[in-house]
VMD Tcl script that draws the C-alpha trace (Angstrom):
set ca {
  {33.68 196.49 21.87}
  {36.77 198.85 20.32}
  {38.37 197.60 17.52}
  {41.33 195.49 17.76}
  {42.58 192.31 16.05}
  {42.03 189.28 17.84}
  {45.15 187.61 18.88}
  {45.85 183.73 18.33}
  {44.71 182.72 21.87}
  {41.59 184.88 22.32}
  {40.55 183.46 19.15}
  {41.28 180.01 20.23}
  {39.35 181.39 24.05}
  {36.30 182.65 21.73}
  {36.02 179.96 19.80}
  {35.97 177.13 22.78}
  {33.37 179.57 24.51}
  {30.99 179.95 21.51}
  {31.63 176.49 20.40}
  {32.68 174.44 23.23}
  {32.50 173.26 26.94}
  {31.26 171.65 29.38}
  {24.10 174.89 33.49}
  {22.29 176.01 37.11}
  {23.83 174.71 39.96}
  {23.30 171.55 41.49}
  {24.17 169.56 44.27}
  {25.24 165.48 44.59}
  {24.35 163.94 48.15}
  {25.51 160.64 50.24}
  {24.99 159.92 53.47}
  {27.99 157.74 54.78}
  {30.32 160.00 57.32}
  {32.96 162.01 56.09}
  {36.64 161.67 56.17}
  {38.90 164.41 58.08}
  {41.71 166.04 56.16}
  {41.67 163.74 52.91}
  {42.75 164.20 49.49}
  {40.42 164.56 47.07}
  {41.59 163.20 43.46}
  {40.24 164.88 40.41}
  {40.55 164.00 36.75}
  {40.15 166.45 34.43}
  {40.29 166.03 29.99}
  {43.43 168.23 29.39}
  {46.06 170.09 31.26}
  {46.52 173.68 32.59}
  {49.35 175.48 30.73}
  {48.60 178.35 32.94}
  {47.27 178.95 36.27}
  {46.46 182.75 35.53}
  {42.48 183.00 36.29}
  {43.03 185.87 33.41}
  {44.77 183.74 30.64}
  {42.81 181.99 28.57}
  {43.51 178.57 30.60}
  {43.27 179.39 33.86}
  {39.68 180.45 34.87}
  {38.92 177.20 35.12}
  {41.41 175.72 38.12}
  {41.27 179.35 39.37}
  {38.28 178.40 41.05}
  {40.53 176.67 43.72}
  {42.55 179.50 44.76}
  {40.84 182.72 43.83}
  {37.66 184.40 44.98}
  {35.50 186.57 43.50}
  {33.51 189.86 45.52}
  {30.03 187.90 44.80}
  {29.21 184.01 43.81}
  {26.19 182.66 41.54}
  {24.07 180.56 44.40}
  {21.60 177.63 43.74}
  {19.12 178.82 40.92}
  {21.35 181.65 40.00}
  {20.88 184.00 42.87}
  {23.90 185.90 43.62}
  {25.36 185.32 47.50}
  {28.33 186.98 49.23}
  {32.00 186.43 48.64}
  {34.80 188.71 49.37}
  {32.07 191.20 49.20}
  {29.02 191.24 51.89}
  {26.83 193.54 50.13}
  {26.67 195.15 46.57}
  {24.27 197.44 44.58}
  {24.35 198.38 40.98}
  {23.12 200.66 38.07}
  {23.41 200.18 34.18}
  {26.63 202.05 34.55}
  {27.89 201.50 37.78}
  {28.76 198.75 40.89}
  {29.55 199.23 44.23}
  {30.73 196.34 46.49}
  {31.45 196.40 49.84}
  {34.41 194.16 51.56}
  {33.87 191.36 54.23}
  {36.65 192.35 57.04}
  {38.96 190.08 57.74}
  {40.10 188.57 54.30}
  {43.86 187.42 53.60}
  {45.73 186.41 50.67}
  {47.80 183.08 50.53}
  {50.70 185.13 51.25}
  {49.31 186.08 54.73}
  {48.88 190.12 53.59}
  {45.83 191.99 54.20}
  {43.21 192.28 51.06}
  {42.29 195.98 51.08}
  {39.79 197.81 48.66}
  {42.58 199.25 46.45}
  {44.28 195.85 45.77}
  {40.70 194.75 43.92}
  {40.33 197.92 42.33}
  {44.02 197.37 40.67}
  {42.86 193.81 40.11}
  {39.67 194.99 38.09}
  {41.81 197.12 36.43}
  {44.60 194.72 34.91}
  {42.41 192.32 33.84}
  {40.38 194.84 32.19}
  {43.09 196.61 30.27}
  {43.29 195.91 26.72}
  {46.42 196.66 26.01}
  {47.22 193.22 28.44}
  {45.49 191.01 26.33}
  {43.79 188.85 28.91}
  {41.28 186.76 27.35}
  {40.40 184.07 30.26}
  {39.30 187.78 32.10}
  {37.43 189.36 28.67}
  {35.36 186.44 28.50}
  {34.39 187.57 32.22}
  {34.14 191.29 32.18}
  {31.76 193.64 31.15}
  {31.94 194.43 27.32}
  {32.18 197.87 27.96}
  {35.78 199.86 28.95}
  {35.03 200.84 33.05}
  {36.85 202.70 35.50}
  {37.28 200.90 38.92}
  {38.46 203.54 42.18}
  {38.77 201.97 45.74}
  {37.90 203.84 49.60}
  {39.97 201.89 52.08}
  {38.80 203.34 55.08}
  {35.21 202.61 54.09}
  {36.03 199.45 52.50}
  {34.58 199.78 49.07}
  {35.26 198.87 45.36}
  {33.51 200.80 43.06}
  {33.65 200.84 38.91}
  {31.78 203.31 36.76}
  {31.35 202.48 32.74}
  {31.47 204.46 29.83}
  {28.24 203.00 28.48}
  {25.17 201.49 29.72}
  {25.51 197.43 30.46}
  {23.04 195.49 32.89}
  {25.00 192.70 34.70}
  {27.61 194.56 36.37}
  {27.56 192.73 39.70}
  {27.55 189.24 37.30}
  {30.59 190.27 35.74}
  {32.58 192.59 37.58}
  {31.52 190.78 40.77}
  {32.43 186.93 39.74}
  {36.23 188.25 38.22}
  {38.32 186.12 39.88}
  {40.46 188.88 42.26}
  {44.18 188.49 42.01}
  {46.21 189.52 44.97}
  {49.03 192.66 44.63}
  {52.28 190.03 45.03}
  {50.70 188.22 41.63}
  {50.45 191.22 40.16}
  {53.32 192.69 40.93}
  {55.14 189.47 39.17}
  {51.93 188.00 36.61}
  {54.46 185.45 34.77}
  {55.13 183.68 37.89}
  {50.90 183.11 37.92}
  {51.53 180.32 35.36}
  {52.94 177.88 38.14}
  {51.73 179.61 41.26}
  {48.63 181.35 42.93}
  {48.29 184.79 44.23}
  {45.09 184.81 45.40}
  {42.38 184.89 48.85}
  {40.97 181.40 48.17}
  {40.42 178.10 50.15}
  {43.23 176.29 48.39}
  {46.91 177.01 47.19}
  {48.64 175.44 44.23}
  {51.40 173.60 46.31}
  {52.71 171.46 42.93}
  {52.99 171.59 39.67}
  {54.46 169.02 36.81}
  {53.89 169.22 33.11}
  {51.23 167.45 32.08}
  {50.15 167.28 34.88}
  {49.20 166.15 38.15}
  {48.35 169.45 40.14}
  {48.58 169.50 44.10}
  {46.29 172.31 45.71}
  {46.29 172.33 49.85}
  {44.01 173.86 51.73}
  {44.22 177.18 53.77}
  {43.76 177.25 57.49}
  {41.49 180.14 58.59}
  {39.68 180.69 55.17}
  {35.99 181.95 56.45}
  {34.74 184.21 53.50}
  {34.21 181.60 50.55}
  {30.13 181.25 49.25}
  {27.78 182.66 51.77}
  {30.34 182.14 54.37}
  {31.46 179.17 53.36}
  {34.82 178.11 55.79}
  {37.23 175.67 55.36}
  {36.99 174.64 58.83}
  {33.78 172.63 58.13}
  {34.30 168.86 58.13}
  {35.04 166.24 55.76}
  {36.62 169.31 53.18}
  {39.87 168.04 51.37}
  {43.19 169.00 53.24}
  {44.54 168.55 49.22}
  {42.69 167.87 45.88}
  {45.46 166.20 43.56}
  {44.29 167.27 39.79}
  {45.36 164.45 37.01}
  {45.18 164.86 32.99}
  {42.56 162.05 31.93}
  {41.93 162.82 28.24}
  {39.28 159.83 27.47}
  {36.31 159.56 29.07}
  {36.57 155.47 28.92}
  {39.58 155.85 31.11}
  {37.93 158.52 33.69}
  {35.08 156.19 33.49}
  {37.22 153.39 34.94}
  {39.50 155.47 37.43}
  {35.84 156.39 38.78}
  {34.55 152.87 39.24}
  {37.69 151.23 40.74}
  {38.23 154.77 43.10}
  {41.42 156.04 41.36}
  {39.85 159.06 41.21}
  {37.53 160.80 43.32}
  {35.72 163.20 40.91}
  {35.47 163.54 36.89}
  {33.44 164.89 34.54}
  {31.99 162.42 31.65}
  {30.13 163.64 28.53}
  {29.50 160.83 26.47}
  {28.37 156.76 26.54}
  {30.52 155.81 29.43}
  {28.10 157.60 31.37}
  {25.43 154.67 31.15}
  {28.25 151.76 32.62}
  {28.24 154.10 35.81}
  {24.42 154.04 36.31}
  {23.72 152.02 39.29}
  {27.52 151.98 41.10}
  {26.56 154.13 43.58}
  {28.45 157.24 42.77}
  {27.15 160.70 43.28}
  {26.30 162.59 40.21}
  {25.81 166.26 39.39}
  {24.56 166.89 35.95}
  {24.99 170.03 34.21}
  {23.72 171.43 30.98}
  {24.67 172.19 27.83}
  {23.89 172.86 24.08}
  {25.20 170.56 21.51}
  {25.53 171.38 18.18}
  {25.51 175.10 18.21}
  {25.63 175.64 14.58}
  {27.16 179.49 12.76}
  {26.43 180.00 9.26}
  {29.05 182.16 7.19}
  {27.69 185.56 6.12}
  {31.00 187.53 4.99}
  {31.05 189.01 1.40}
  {31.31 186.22 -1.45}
  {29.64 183.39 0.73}
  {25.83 181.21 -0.55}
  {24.83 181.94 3.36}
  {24.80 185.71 2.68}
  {21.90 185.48 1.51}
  {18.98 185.05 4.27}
  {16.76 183.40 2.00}
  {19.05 180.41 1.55}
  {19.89 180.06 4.97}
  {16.19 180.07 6.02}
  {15.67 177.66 3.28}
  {18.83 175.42 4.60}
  {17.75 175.49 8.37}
  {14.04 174.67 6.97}
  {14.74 171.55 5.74}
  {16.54 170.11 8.73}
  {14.80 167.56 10.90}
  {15.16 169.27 13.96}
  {14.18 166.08 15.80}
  {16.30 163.96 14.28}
  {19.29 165.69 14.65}
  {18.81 166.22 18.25}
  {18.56 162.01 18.68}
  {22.33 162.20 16.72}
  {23.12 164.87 18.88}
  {22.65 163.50 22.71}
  {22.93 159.35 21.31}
  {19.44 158.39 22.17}
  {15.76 160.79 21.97}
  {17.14 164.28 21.97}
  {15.40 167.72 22.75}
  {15.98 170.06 20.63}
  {17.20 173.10 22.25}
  {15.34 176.27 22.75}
  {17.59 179.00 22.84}
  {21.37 179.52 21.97}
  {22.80 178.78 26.11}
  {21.82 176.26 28.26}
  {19.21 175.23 30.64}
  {19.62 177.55 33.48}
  {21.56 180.60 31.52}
  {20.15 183.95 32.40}
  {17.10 185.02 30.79}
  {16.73 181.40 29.10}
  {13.40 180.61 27.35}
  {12.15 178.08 24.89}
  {12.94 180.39 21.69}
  {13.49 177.93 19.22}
  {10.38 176.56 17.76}
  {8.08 180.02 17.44}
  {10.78 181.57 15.23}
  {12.48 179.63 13.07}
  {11.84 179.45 9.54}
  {9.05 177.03 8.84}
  {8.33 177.01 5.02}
  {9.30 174.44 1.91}
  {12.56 174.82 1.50}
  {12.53 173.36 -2.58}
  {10.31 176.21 -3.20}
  {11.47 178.50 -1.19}
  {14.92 178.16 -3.47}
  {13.01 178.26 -6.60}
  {11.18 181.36 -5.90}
  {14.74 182.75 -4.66}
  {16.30 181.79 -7.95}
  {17.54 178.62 -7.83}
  {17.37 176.10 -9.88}
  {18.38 172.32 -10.64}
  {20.98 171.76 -13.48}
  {21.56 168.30 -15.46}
  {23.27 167.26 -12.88}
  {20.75 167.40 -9.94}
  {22.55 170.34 -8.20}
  {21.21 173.95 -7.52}
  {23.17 176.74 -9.37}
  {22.11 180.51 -9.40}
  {23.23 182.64 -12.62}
  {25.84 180.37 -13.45}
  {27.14 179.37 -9.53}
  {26.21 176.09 -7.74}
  {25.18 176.61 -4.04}
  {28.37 174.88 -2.40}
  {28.77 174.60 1.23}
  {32.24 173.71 3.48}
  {30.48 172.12 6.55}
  {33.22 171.92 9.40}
  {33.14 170.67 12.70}
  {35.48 168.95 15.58}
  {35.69 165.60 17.04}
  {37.49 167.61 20.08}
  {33.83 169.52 20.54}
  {32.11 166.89 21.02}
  {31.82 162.98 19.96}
  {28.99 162.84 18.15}
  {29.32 166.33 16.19}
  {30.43 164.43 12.95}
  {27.38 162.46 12.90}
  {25.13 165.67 13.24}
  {27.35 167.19 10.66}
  {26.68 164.32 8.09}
  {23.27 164.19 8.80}
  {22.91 168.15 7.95}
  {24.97 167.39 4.50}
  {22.83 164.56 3.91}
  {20.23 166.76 4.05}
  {20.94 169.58 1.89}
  {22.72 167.32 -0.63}
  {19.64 165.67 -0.84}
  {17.77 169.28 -1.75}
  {20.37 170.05 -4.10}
  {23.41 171.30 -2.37}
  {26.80 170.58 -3.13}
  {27.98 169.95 0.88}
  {31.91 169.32 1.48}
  {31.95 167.64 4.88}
  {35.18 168.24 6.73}
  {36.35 166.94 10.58}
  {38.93 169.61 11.80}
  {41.58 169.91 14.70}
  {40.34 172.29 17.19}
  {43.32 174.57 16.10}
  {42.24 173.95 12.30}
  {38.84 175.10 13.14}
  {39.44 178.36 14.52}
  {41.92 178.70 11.91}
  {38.98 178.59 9.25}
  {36.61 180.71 12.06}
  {38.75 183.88 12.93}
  {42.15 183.56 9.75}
  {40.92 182.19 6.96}
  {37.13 182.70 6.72}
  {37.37 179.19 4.58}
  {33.94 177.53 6.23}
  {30.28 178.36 5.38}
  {28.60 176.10 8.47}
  {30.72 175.53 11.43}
  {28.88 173.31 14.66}
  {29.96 173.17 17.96}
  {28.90 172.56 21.71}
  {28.59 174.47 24.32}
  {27.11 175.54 27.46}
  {26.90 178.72 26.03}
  {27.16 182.07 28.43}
  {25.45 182.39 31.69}
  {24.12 185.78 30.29}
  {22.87 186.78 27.21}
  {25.23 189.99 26.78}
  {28.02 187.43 26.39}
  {26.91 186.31 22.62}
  {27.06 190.33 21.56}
  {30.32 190.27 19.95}
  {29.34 186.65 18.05}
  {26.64 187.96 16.78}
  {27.30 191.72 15.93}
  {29.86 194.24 15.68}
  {32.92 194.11 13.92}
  {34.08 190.50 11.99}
  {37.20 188.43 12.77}
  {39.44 190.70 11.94}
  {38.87 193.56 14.49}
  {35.84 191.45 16.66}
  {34.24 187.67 17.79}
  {32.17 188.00 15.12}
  {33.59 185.47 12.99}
  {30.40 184.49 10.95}
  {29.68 188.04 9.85}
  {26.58 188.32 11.50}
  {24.64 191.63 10.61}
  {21.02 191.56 11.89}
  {19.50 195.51 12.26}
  {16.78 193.97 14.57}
  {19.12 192.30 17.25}
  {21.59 195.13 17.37}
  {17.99 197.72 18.34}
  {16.81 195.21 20.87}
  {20.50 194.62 22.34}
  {21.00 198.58 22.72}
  {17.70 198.60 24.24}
  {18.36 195.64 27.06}
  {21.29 197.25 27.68}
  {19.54 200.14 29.52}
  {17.80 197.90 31.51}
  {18.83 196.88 34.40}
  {19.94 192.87 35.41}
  {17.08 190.15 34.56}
  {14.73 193.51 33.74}
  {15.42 193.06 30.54}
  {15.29 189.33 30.34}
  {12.04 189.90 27.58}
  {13.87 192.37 25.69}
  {17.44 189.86 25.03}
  {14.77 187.06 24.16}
  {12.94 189.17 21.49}
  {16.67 189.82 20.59}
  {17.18 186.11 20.06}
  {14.32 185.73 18.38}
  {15.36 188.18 15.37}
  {18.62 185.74 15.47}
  {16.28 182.49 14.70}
  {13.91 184.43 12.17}
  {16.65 185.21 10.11}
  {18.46 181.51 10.63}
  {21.54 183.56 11.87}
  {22.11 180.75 13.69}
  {21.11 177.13 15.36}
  {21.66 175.04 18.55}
  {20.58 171.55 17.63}
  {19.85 169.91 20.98}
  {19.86 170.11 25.29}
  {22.42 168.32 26.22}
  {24.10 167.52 29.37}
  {27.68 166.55 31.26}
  {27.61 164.13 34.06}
  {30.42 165.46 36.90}
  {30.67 161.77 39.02}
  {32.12 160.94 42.52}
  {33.23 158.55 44.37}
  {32.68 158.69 47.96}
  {32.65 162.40 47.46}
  {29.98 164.88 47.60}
  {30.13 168.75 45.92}
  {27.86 171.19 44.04}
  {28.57 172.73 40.94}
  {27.92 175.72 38.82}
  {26.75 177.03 35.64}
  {28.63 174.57 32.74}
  {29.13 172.00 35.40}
  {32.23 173.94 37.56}
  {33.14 172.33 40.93}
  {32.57 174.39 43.80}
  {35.61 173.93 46.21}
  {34.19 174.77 49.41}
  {31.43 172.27 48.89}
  {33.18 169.41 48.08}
  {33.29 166.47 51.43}
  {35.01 163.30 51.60}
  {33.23 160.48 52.85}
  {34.27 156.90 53.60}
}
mol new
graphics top color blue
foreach p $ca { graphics top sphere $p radius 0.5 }
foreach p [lrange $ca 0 end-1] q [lrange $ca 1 end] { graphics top cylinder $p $q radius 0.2 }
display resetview
């Protein structure tokens, strides 16, 4: 990745995608008939500032409006979009167009207009971090051949997953471009829906698109029982969404926590999707205890892995495998084979550290202090996870300052102030393992992601060597890499975890992290 400082809202994008979220896809199912041209209502926890699919906001709702030139199918599979064919190297992609494709504003979608899509949403000097989360990680030049109807984009270094980045960009149409402030309150784009309202705070009024025959494997929006409009309202508390969902105020939500046993047994359709919670970074920069690998071996050694995972999902937790969820790209059970297992008491005495008279371990003169942070907005039962770590390591000798942040607050202390030496999170992680590169290598918060100071020799050789190899190739290679992460307690995802998405009298499937997919979703009565 060049160098370049992170701004205020990548940092706040990078931190909510290393730390926080909502993993295959999955499908709900009902059999009562469906309902032609309804509205669909969805709740969703907090508003859209911005309905640019390249701000950091806006890939989420983009899903309605945009397309992309290929879509992740069930089990991960890649299936046609605005592209009917595709074939890729290390360094380069070339996708062909479906014929036929409009944009909302009734123009023509020609090879050029994606190849200037790809290329303003992979321009650094435009600062788009919804679209850097998406892109490849290395700069790439994308050219277009109208007549022939192709997109192609060469890089300047080898990278893998070109057709699972490149290819799932959401592709924004020339008149957007043209004018990208007004993509805040409208769409530009070739999808099944349009963003037909818009009020502060919400609610959000898409309406469907007559004609639309190029969405997932063909998907059309001709097929029966699909929404004429999905109305999207702010519900912040899953209690309330819980409710709306039970008395048919709303049609679809998402619900994380408690609330989702009360909806057990109402008949509502339920997709689950994965997650890790508790994805826990330890602080390696210059002047922190976690520089040293001993102590954080010793540290991560003396957790009850178990036990933190039952904290961690509210009942008897798993604890995870590998740093993204069930159903990520290249996943495997990781965990348990490489992380430190020794005493962890003498495993700090034979490192040099050693009780004083008042129970706490110093080394030449300096007690081992820790600043454990985490967020309630991450996820409800972080704190408890967090206090059980301190509890833990005060308990072996550590002096452990427990501290619940904003969200803001704790990227503050991640990417600005440094000011943390544990931070835990959630997440669903990436759908491919080239996305945690940045987190854990390369150049620290000030120029990078890399906000722990992660430097690990044996990752960075076994990263530059999956990179040569081509898509899920290399799938052994980026799990040997992971493994050098857990060896050397770099860091630690607690437990599997999962998000319920509910409906009422609605069916849909969903993505990776637990995304609707539009064209899927039916009404029923």
């Amino acid at each position: 990745m060049p160098r370049r400082r992170v701004p205020p809202a990548a940092a706040l994008t990078a931190a909510v995608v290393a730390l926080a979220g909502c993993g295959g896809a999955a499908r709900s199912s009902t059999a009562a008939p469906v309902v032609e041209h309804g509205t669909v209502r969805i709740a969703v926890p907090s508003e859209t500032p911005s309905f640019n699919p390249y701000s950091a906001f806006g890939a989420g709702p983009a899903r309605y409006a945009y397309d992309s030139l290929v879509n992740a199918g069930s089990g991960g599979a890649l299936v046609s979009g605005l592209a009917t064919s595709w074939q890729a190297t290390t360094t380069s992609a070339t996708f062909t167009l479906r014929r036929g494709v409009t944009c909302s504003d009734g123009t023509a979608l020609t090879a050029s207009a994606v190849a200037r899509a790809l290329t303003y949403a992979g321009d650094p000097a435009n600062q788009l971090a919804g679209a850097r989360t998406i892109l490849p990680g290395v700069p790439f030049t994308a050219t277009a051949d109208d007549a022939a109807g192709t997109v192609s984009a060469t890089t300047t270094a080898p990278y893998p997953f070109l057709t699972r980045t490149l290819g799932l960009l959401p592709v924004v149409c020339p008149a957007g471009l043209d004018r990208p402030r007004s993509l805040d309150r409208t769409t530009a784009g070739t999808g099944p829906y349009v963003l037909t309202g818009y009020a502060v705070g919400g609610p959000y009024e898409f309406t469907v698109r007559e004609g639309y025959a190029w969405g997932p494997d063909g998907a059309t929006t001709a097929t029966p029982g699909l929404p004429a409009r999905i109305v999207v309202s702010v519900v912040p508390q899953d209690s309330t969404a819980a409710n709306l969902l039970l008395t048919g105020g709303v049609n679809i939500a998402t619900v994380h926590g408690p609330d989702r046993a009360r909806l057990t047994g109402h008949g509502l359709t339920a997709s689950d999707a994965a997650t890790v919670v508790g994805l826990t970074f330890f602080n390696q920069r210059p002047g922190r205890p976690l520089r040293d690998p001993a102590v954080r071996r010793a540290l991560v050694a003396a957790l009850d892995r178990q036990g933190l995972a039952n904290v961690a999902v509210g009942g008897t937790g798993r604890p995870a495998g590998d740093f993204g969820a069930v159903g990520a790209v290249c996943h495997a059970d990781l965990a348990a084979a490489n992380l430190p297992a020794q005493d962890a008491a003498d495993a700090l005495r034979a490192g040099g550290w050693t009780r004083t008279a008042a129970g706490r371990l110093a080394k030449d003169g300096r007690p081992l202090r820790l600043r454990l942070i985490t967020s309630p907005e991450l996820g409800p039962t972080l704190p408890s996870v967090a206090e059980l770590m301190a509890r833990t390591w005060t308990a072996l000798g550590a002096d452990v300052r427990l501290v619940s942040e904003s969200l803001p607050a704790l990227v503050n202390a991640m990417y600005q102030t440094g000011d943390f030496d544990v931070v835990i999170g959630s997440t669903p992680g990436f759908a491919l393992p080239v996305g945690f590169i940045p987190f854990f290598s390369g150049p620290p918060a000030a120029g990078g992601l890399n906000f722990a100071g992660v430097a690990n020799p044996e990752y960075d050789a076994l990263v530059a060597q999956a990179l040569r190899e081509t898509d899920t190739a290399g799938c052994d290679t980026w799990n040997r890499a992971a493994a050098a992460l857990f060896r050397e307690a770099d860091a630690l995802p607690i437990a599997d975890g999962h998000s319920t998405v509910y409906g009422f009298r609605t069916t849909f499937a969903t993505g990776f992290g637990g995304g609707i997919i539009p064209t899927s979703i039916r009404l029923h009565q």
